[in-house]
C-alpha positions as CSV (number, residue, x, y, z in Angstrom):
1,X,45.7,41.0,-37.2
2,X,43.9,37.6,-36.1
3,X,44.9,35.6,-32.4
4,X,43.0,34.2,-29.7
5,X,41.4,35.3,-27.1
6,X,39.3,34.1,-23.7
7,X,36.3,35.2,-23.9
8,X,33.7,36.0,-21.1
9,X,30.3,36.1,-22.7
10,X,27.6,36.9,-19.6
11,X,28.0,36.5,-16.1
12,X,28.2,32.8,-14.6
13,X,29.8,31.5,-18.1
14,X,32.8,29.8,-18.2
15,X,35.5,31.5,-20.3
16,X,35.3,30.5,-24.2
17,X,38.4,30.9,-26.6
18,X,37.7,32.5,-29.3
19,X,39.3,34.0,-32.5
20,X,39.9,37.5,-31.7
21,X,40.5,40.6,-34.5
22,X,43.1,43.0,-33.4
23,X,42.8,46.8,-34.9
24,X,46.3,48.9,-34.7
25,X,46.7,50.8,-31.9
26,X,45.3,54.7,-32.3
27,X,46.8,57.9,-30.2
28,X,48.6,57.1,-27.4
29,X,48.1,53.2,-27.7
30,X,50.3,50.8,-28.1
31,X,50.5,47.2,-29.2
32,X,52.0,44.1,-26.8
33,X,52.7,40.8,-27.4
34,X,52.4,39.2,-24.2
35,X,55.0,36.8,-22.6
36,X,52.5,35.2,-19.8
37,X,49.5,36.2,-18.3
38,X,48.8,36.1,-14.2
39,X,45.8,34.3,-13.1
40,X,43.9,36.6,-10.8
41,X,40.9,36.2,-8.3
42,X,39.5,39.2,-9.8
43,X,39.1,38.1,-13.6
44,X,36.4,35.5,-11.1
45,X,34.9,38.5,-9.5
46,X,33.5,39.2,-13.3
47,X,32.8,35.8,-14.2
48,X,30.8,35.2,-11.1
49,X,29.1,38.1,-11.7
50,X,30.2,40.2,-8.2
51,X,31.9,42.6,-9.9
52,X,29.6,43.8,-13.4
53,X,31.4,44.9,-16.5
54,X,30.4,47.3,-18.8
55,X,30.2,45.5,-22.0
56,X,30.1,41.5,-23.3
57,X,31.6,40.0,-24.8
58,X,34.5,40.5,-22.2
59,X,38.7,39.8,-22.3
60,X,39.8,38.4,-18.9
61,X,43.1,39.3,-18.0
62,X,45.1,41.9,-15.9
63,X,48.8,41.3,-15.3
64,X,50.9,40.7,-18.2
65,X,54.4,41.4,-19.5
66,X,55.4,41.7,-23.0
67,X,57.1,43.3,-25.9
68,X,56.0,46.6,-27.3
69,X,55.5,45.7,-31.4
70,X,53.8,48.3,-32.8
71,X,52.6,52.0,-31.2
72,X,50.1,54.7,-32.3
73,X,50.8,58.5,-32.9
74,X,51.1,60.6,-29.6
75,X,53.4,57.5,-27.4
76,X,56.5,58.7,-25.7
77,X,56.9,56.9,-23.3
78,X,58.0,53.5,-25.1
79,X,59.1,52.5,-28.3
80,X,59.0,49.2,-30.6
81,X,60.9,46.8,-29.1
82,X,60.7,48.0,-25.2
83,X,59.7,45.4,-23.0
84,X,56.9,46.4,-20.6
85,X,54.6,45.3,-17.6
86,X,51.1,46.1,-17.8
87,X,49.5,47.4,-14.6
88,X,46.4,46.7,-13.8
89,X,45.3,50.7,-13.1
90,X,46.8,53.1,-15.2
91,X,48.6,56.1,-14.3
92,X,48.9,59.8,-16.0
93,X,50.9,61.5,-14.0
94,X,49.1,64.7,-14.6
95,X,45.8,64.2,-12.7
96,X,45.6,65.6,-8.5
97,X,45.7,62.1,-7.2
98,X,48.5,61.4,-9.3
99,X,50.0,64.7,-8.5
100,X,49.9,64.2,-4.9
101,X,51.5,60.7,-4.8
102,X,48.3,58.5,-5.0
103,X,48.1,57.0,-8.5
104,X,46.9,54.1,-7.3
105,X,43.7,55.9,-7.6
106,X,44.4,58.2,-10.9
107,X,41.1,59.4,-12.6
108,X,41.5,57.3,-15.6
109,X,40.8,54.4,-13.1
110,X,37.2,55.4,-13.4
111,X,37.5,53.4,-16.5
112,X,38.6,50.8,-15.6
113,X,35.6,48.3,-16.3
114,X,34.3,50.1,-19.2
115,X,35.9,48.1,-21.3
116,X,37.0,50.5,-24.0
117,X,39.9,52.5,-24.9
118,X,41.6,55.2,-23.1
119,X,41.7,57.4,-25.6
120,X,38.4,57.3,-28.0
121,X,36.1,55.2,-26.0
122,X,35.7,52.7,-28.8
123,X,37.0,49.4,-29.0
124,X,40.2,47.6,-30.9
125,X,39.4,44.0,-30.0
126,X,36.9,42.6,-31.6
127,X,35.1,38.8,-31.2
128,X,32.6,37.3,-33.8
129,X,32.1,40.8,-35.1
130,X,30.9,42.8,-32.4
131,X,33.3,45.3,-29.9
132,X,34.8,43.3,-27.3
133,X,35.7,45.1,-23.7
134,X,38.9,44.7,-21.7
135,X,39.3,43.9,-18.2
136,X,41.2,47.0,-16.4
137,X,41.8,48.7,-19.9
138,X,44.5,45.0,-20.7
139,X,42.7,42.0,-21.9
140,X,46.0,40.0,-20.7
141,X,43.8,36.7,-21.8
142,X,45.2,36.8,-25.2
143,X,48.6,36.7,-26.4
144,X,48.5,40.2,-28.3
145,X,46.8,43.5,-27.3
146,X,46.0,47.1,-27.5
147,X,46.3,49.1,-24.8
148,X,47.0,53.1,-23.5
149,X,50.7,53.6,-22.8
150,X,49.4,55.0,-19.4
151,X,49.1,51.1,-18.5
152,X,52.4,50.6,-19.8
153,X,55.3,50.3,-17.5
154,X,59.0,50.2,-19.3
155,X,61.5,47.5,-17.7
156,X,65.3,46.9,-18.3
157,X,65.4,43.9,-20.6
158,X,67.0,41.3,-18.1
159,X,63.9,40.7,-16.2
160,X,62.4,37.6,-17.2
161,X,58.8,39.2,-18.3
162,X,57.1,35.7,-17.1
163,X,57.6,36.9,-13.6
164,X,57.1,40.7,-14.8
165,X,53.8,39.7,-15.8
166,X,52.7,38.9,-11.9
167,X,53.8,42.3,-10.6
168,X,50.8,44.2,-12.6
169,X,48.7,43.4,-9.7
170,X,48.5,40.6,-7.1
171,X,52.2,41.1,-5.9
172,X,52.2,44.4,-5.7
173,X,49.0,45.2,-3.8
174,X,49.9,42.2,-1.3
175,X,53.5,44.1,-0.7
176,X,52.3,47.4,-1.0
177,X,49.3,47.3,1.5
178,X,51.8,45.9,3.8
179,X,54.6,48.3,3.3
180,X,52.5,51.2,2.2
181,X,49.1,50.9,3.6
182,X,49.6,49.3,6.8
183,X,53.1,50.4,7.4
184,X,54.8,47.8,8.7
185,X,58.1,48.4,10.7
186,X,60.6,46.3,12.1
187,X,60.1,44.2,15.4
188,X,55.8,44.4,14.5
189,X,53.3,41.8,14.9
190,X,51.3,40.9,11.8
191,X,48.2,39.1,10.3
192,X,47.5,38.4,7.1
193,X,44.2,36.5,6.3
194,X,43.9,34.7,3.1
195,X,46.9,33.5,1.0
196,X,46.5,34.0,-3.0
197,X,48.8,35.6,-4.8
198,X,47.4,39.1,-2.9
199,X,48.1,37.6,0.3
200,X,51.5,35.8,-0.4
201,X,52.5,39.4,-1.4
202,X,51.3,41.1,1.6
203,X,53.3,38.1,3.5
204,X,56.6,39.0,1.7
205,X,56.1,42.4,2.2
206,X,55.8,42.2,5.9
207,X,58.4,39.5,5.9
208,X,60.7,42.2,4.0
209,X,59.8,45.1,6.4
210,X,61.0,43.2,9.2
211,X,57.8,42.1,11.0
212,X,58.6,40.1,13.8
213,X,55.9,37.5,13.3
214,X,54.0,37.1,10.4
215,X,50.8,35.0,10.8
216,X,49.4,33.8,7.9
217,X,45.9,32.4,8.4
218,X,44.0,30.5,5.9
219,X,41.8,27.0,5.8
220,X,43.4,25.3,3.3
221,X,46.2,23.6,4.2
222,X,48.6,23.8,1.2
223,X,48.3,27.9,1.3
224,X,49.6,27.7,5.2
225,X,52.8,24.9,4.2
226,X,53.2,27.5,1.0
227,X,53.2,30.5,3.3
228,X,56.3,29.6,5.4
229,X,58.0,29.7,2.0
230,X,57.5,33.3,1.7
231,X,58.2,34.5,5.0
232,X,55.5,33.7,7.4
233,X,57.1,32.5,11.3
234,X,53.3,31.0,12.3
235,X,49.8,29.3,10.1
236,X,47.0,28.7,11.5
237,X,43.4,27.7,9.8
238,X,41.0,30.2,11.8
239,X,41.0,33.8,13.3
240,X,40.1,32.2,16.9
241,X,43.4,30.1,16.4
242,X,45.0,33.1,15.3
243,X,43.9,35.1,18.2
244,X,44.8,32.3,21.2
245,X,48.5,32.6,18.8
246,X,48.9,36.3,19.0
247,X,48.0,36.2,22.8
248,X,50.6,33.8,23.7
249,X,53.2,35.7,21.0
250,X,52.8,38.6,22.4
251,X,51.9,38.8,25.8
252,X,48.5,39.5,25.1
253,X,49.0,42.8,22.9
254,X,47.9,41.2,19.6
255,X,48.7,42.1,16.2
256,X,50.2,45.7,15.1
257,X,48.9,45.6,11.9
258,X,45.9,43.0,10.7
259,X,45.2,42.9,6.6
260,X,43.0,41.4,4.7
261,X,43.5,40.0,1.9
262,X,41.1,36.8,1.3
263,X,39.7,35.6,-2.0
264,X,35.9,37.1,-1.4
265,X,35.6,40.6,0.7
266,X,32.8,39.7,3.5
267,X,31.4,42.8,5.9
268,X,31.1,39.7,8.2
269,X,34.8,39.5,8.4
270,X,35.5,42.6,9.9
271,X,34.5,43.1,13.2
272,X,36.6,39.1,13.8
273,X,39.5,40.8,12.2
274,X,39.4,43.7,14.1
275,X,39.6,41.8,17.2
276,X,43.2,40.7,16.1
277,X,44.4,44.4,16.1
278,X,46.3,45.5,18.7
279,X,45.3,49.2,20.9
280,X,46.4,51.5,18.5
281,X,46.8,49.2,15.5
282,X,45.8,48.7,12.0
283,X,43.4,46.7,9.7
284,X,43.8,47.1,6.1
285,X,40.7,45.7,3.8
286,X,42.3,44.5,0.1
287,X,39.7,41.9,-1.1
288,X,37.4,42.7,-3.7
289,X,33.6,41.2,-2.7
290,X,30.3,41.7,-4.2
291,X,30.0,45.5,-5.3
292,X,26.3,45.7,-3.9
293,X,27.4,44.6,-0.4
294,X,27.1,47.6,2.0
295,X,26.8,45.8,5.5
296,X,29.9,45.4,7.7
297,X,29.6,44.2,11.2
298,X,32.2,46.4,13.5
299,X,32.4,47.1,17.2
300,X,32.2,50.9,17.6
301,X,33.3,50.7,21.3
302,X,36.1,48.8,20.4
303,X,37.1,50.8,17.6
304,X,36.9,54.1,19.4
305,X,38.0,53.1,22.9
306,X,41.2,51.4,21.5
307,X,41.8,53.8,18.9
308,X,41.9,51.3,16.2
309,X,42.6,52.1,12.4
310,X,40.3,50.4,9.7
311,X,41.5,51.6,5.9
312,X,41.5,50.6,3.0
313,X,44.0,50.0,0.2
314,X,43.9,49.9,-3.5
315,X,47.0,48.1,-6.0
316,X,48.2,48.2,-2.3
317,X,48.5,52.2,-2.4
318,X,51.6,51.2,-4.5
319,X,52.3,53.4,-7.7
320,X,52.9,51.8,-10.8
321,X,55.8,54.0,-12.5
322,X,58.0,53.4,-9.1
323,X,57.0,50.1,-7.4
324,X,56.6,47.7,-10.6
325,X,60.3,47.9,-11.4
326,X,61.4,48.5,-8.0
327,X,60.1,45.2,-7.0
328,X,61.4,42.8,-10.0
329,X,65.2,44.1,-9.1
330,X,63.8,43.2,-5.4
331,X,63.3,40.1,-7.6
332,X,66.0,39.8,-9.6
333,X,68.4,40.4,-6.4
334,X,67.0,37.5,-4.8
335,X,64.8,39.1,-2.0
336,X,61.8,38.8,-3.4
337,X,60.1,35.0,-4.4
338,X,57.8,35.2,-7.6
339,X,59.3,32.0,-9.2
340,X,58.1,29.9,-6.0
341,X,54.3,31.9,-6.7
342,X,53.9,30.1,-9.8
343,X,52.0,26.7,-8.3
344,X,51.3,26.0,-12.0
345,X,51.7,27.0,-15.7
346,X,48.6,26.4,-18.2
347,X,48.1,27.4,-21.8
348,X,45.6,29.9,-22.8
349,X,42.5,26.9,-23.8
350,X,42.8,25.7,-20.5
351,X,42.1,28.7,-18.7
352,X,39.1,27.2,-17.0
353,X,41.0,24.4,-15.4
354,X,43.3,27.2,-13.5
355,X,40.1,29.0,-11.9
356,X,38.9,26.0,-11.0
357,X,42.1,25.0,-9.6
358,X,42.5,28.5,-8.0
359,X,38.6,28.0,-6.3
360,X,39.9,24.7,-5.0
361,X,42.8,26.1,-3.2
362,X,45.4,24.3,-5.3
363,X,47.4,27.4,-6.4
364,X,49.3,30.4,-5.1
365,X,48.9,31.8,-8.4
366,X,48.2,30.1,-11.8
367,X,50.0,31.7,-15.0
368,X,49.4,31.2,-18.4
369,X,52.1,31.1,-20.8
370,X,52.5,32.1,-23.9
C-alpha cells in the first residue's frame, strides 16, 4: 500500500513528507494504523545529528497507538483488530535481561537504530524507491506501519489510543525512573531538572509516589507554571535557586533523590546536580546527549564521602508488557494527567513547526494526529 511518511534524509535536514510504499508485514510482524503519533526530543537527537542512524532515508517517530490491520505468519500475541501501543524498545520475553526483569534493556534493543526489521533485517518501508529505516524499529511518523509484535503492546479498547500513543516512551521513562530507578517513597525530597514530556513524567511519578516536595527546575518559564499542573509543590529556573530552596525545605539535608531528565544530556551537568543530592541519596541520568561525549565533570570526594548514588536509567527501567497498560488505567482512573501533556496537536506536514516549537520551549509534548 501507498501513505505518507516524514522523512529524515541526512543529518541537519528538516523532516520532508514524502509518499511512502508499505510491503505486508513478514514473520512475526504486524501492520498498524496509527491513531496519533508523540513528538519526542529524541526523533531531534537524529535530526541534529547527536544520535547517528544506521540508514537514510530515515522514518521519525517512536510512540504511537493504533489498530492492528493486517499480521504476518508466526504473531500470537495480537490479532486483527487489537488495539496496541508501540513501545519504543521491544521486548521478547525470552532473552536474560528479559528473564531477569530488565526488558528495558532486552537484546533486540541492540537494534534499535538499525533501522530494519526484527525479523529478516531487510526493510518494508520504502521512499522514492530505495529501503527506508525506522526509528526504534516504529516509524510512528506515518499513519500506517510495519513493525515486530515484540514492539507491540495489546490494550483494552476503552483507552483512548491518542493518549496511548504518549506512553511508548516519554511518560513512561519520566514515571519509571522516578518510581523504579530512583525509588522514590513517601515523605522524600525530589528534583527533577528539565520538564519535556520525560520530565513532566518523572514529576507525576514522584508526585504519585508520595514525594514530599517535588522541585521542578527548568529556564523557561511556561514548563515551571505547566509543572505545578502535574504535581510539582516548588519551580525554580537554575540549580543554584534550587539548591538555596532545598536548603531552606529541608533543613539543609537536600534532595533524596535528584534526576535528570533535560532535553540535551551534558557531562557538565553532573557534578551541579550531584550537589543537590542529599548524604546517601540518588541521581538518576535519563537524557539522551551526543553519543561521542565521554567527559563528565563529578566530585569524587563528594561522591565517596557522602555515599552518593549516580545511575542511570533507560525507558525509565520500566517494562513494557506491565507498565504501558498499567499506567493508562492510572490514566483512565484519573490519577495520571496525559490530556493536560498535550500543549498542541499538529498534522503530519507540519511536523517541523512542532520541533521547532518543542526547541523553543513552547510545548510539554507536541502530538500529531492522525
Amino acid at each position: 500500500m501507498k501513505t505518507q511518511a516524514a522523512v529524515l534524509w541526512e543529518p541537519g535536514q528538516d523532516w520532508k513528507i514524502e509518499e511512502l510504499e508499505l510491503d505486508a508485514p513478514k514473520y512475526g510482524e504486524v501492520k498498524v494504523e496509527l491513531a496519533a503519533s508523540g513528538m519526542c526530543h529524541s526523533d531531534e537527537h537524529v535530526r541534529d545529528g547527536s544520535v547517528p542512524v544506521g540508514m537514510y532515508p530515515y522514518i521519525g517517530g517512536h510512540e504511537g497507538a493504533g489498530v492492528v490491520t493486517e499480521i504476518g505468519p508466526g504473531v500470537t500475541t495480537v490479532e486483527v483488530g487489537d488495539h496496541v501501543a508501540l513501545g519504543f524498545i521491544p521486548a521478547c520475553g525470552r532473552c536474560p535481561s528479559c528473564a531477569t526483569g530488565k526488558s528495558s534493556i532486552c537484546d533486540l534493543g541492540a537494534n534499535l537504530l538499525a533501522g530494519v526489521q526484527l525479523s529478516d533485517g531487510t526493510a518494508r518501508h520504502h521512499v522514492n524507491g530505495q529501503d527506508a529505516g525506522l526509528m526504534c524499529l516504529l516509524g510512528t511518523f506515518s499513519p500506517v506501519t510495519v513493525v515486530n509484535e515484540a514492539s507491540c503492546v495489546k490494550l483494552t479498547k476503552d483507552i483512548p489510543l491518542d493518549k496511548a500513543a504518549l506512553v511508548g516512551c516519554g511518560v513512561t521513562t519520566g514515571w519509571g525512573s522516578s518510581v523504579y530507578a530512583a525509588g522514590v517513597s513517601a515523605g522524600e525530597t525530589v528534583v527533577v531538572l528539565g520538564m519535556g514530556g520525560v520530565g513532566c513524567g518523572a514529576v507525576q511519578g514522584a508526585a504519585l509516589a508520595g514525594a514530599r516536595h517535588v522541585v521542578l527546575v527548568d529556564p523557561s518559564a511556561f514548563k515551571r507554571d505547566q509543572a505545578k499542573v502535574f504535581g510539582a509543590t516548588h519551580a525554580v529556573a537554575t540549580i543554584d535557586e534550587a539548591l538555596e530552596l532545598l536548603q531552606e525545605i529541608t533543613w539543609g539535608q537536600l534532595a533524596d533523590k535528584v534526576l535528570i531528565t533535560v532535553d540535551v544530556a551534558d557531562g557538565a551537568l553532573i557534578a551541579p546536580a550531584m550537589s543537590l543530592v542529599a548524604k546517601g541519596g540518588v541521581c538518576v541520568q535519563v537524557s539522551v546527549g551526543d553519543l561521542t561525549q565521554t567527559e563528565v565533570s563529578l566530585s569524587l570526594f563528594d561522591l565517596t564521602a557522602m555515599r552518593k548514588t549516580l545511575k542511570g536509567a533507560w525507558f525509565g527501567n520500566a517494562n513494557i508488557r506491565f507498565d504501558i497498560p498499567h499506567l493508562l488505567r492510572l490514566y483512565m482512573e484519573g490519577q495520571l494527567k496525559l490530556d493536560e501533556m498535550i500543549t498542541t496537536e499538529y498534522t503530519l506536514d507540519q511536523v517541523n513547526e512542532g520541533y521547532a516549537a518543542m526547541r523553543r520551549a513552547e510545548n510539554v509534548r507536541g502530538l500529531i494526529r492522525y
